[in-house]
N, C-alpha and C positions, 0 to 999 in steps of 0.2 A: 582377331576382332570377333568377337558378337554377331550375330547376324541383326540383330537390331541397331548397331551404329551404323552399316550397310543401308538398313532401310533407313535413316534419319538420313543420309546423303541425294542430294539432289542427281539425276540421270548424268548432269556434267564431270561434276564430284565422280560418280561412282564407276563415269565410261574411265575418267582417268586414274582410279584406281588399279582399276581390272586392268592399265596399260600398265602401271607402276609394277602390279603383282606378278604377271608375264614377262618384263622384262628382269625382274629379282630370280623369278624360279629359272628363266635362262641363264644366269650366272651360276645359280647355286648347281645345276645341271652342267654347268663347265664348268666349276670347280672339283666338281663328285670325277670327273671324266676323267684328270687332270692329277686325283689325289690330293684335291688342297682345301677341300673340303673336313674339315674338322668337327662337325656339328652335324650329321647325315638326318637327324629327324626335324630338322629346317625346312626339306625338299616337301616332306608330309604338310607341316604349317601352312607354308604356303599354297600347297595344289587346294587344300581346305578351305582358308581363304579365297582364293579364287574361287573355287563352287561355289560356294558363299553367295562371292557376289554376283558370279552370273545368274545363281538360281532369285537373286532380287529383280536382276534386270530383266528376267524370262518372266518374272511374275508382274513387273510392271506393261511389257509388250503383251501382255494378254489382259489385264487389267482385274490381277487381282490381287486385293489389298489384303493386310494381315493387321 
């Protein structure tokens, strides 16, 4: 994703993304563990993603807009 569809999500939206994304990169981090992992630059995507969006939700608790 964008970091501009991040920012187009409302604080509920985006706290439950940032669950969504945490619990995907936990899989993809047991599957890498495990060897069943097939796709290794997956684990990059998503750590991305997630900064992403926590660097929106840091920028909204501080209250600055882009």
């Amino acid at each position: 994703m964008e970091i501009k569809e991040f920012r187009e999500l409302t604080s509920e939206e985006l706290n439950q993304k940032i669950y969504a994304l945490k619990e995907e990169l936990f899989e993809l981090r047991r599957k890498k563990a495990v060897g069943q992992l097939e796709r290794g630059e997956n684990v990059r995507l998503v750590r991305k993603d997630l900064a992403k969006a926590e660097t929106v939700k840091r920028q909204r608790a501080l209250g600055i807009e882009k």
